[in-house]
N, C-alpha and C positions, 0 to 999 in steps of 0.2 A: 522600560520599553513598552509601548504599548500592544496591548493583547489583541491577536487580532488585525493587523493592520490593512489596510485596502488593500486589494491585490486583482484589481477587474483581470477577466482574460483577455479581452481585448490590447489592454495593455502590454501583455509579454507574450502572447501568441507566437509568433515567429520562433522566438527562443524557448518557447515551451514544447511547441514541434522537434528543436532538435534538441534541446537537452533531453525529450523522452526518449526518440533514436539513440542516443548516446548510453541511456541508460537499459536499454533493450540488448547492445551489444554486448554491456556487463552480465546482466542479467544471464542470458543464453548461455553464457560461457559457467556463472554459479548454477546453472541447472545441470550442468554436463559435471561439474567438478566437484559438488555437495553430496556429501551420506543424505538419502532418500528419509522425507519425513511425510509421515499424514498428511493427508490435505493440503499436501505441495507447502508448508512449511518452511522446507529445507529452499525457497526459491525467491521470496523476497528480498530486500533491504531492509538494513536497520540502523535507526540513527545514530546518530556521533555528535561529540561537540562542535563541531564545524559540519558536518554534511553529513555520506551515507559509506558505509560499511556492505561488504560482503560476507562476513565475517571469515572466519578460517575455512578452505576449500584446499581441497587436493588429496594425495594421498591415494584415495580410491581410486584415482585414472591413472595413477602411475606417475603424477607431479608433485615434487615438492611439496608444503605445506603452505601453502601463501592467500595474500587477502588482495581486494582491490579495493580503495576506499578513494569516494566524492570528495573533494576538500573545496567545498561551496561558498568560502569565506573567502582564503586566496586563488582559488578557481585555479587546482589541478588534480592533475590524478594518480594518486601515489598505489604502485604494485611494492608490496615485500614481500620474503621468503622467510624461512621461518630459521635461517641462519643468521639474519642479520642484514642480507643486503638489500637494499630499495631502490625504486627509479621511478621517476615522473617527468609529466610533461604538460601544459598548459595548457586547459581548456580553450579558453579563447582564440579565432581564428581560425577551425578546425570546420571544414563539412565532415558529416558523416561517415566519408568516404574514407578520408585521411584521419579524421577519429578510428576508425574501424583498423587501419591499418596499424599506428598508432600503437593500438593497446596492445593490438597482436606483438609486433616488434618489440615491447618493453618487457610483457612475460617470456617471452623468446631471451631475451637479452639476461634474465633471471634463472634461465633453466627449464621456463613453465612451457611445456607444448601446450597452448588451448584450443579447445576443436569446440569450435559451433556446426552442428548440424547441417543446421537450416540457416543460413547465415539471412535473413532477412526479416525485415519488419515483422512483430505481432500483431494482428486485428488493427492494421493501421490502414489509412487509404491506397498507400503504396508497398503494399504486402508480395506483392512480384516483384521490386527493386528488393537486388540484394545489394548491402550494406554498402559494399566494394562501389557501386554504382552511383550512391547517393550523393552529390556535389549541388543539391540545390537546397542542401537543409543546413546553412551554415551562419544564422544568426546566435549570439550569446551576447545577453546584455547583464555585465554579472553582477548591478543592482536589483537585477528581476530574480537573476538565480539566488542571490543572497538572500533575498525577501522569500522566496519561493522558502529557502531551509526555515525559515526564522519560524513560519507560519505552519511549516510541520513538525516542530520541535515544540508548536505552543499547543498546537492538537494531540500531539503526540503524547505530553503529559497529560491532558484532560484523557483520552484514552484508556494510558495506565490508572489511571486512579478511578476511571471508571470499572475496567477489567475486575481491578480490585476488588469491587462489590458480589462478584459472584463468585462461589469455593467450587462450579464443577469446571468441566474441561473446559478451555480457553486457547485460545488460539496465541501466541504474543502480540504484540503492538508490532505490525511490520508493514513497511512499502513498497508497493507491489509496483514492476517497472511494465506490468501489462495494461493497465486503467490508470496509472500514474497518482495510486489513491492510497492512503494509507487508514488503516481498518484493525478492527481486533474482533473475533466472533466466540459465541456461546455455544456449547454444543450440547448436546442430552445425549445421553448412551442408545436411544432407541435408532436400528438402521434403516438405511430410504435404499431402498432397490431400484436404483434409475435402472431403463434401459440401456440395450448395448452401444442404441444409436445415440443415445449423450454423446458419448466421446469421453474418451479416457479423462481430462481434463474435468469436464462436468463430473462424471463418476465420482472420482475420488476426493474434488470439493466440497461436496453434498452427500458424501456417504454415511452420514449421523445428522439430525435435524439439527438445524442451526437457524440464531439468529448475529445476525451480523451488522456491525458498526463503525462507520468509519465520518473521512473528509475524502473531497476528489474538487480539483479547478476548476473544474468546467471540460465539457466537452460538446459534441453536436446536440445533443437530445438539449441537455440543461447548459447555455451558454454561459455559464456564471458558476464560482466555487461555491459550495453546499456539504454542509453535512447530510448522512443517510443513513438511514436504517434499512433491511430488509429480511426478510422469513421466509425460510425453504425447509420445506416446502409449504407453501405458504395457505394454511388453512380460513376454510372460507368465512367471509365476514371483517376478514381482515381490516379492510379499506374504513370498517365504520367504527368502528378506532377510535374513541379519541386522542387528539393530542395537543400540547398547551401553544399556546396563540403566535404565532406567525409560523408555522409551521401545518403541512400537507400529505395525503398522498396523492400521488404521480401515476398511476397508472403506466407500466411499461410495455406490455402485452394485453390483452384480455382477462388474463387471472392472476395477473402479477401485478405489484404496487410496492413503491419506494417511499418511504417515510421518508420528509425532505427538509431542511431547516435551511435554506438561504443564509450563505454566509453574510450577506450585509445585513440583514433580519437577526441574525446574532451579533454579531459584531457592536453595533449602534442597541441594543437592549441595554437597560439600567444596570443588566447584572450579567454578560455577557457568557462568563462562564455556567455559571447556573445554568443559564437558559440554555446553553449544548448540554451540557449533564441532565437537566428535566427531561429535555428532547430523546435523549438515548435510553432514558430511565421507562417513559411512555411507549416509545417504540419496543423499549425489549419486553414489558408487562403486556402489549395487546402480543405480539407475536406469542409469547411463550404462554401466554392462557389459551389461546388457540390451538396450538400445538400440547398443550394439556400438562405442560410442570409444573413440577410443587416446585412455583416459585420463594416460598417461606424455606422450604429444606435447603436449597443453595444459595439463601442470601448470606453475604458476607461485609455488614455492616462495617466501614472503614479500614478494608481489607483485613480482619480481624473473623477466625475462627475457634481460637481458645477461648472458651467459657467461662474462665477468670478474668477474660480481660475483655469480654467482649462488653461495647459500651452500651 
């Protein structure tokens, strides 16, 4: 299968707008029902042979043990408990509206009360539409959604094996149903005292220096899927950096800048994988010399830290 494969945005747009909706309603409900971890941890997605996992939730709200999982291959979405029984029902067809209800009614139907808060869109253009409401976001084309899994499953591994190379704290390889990006970050033990006015959110993402690494499809700023780097806090001189050939930074604010790698700039390279591995290898050396680690004491050549065997 080839590595990599086109995937413009332009092309699944529509369906990319509601299968993020779709995956925002999941999400909300593993934010309310997950054991609390660092740096929001506990709130992502994570892969599966076929799609995306929530992995085991409940217990601490007073539900059952149960998971919701993506099945992005035959496009549905199976709820279990941890007794044994399960129910699904079929992606395609579905606005947002009647997805929302939906999932509600299938954990209901298991035993599982789920409560969303806030039940509406994150940092999305229609962030006053609650879920219930939403009947205009109801495209699913599930060769775009298939492809969508295949191409996160292909970065997903380039990820871990990157993760691999460093022995300090790490973040997992997880996707995140807020940017629709899947990333894995490096952190140094030293703490960043944000302000109050971050916001609980920022606080606690950024509460140890970090560099971070991911893929994301495209969105308004960069209309096209891209890999990226970035450093928080991100020390100055940053921007002059170098980094190997078809690849930038971005500027997102005034002091802030996104190490960028164009997914068709990777993709069509002679050595495709490489060239995201080089990209993430460069990005994490100018952040983390900026930011001041001994990056020699936490490398961890071919995820190997015993000294017998290291190569």
């Amino acid at each position: 299968m080839e590595l990599f494969p086109p995937i413009p945005l332009a092309d699944w747009a529509p369906t990319k707008h509601t299968l993020h909706r779709f995956l925002q309603v999941v999400g909300k409900i593993r934010l309310e029902s997950s054991p609390r971890r660092n740096h929001w941890w506990h709130v992502p997605f994570h892969l599966t042979g076929n799609g995306l996992t929530t992995r085991p939730m409940g217990q601490i709200d007073g539900n059952p043990v149960f998971t919701v999982d993506f099945d992005l291959v035959g496009h549905r979405l199976l709820a279990r408990v941890l007794d044994g029984r399960e129910a699904s029902f079929s992606l395609p067809g579905h606005s947002v509206a009647t997805f929302h209800q939906e999932v509600l009614t299938t954990l209901m139907g298991l035993g599982v009360h789920a409560w969303i808060p806030h039940p509406y869109p994150y940092d999305l253009p229609d962030a006053e539409r609650p879920f219930a409401d939403d009947t205009e976001h109801a495209d699913y084309d599930p060769a775009a959604v298939t492809r969508y899994w295949r191409v996160l499953s292909q970065v997903g591994l380039l990820l871990e094996e990157f993760a691999g190379r460093y022995s300090g704290k790490t973040s997992p390889v997880h996707h995140f149903w807020h940017t629709l990006d899947i990333a894995t970050t490096r952190f140094s033990n030293t703490p960043v005292r944000l302000p109050e006015e971050a916001g609980p959110l920022i606080r606690e993402a950024y509460s140890r220096e970090a560099v971070s690494f991911g893929f994301w499809f495209g969105d308004d700023s960069v209309p096209e899927p891209a890999f990226y780097s970035y450093t928080a806090p991100e020390p100055p001189g940053l921007a002059d950096e170098p980094l190997p050939e078809g690849a930038e930074w971005l500027a997102t604010a005034p002091d802030r800048h996104l190490a960028l790698l164009r997914y068709d700039r990777a993709r069509t390279a002679p050595d495709p994988r490489a060239a995201v591995l080089d990209f993430y290898e460069a990005a994490y050396r100018a952040g983390a010399r900026g930011l001041g680690w001994d990056i020699a004491e936490t490398a961890c050549p071919d995820g190997v830290t015993d000294p017998y065997r290291a190569p």
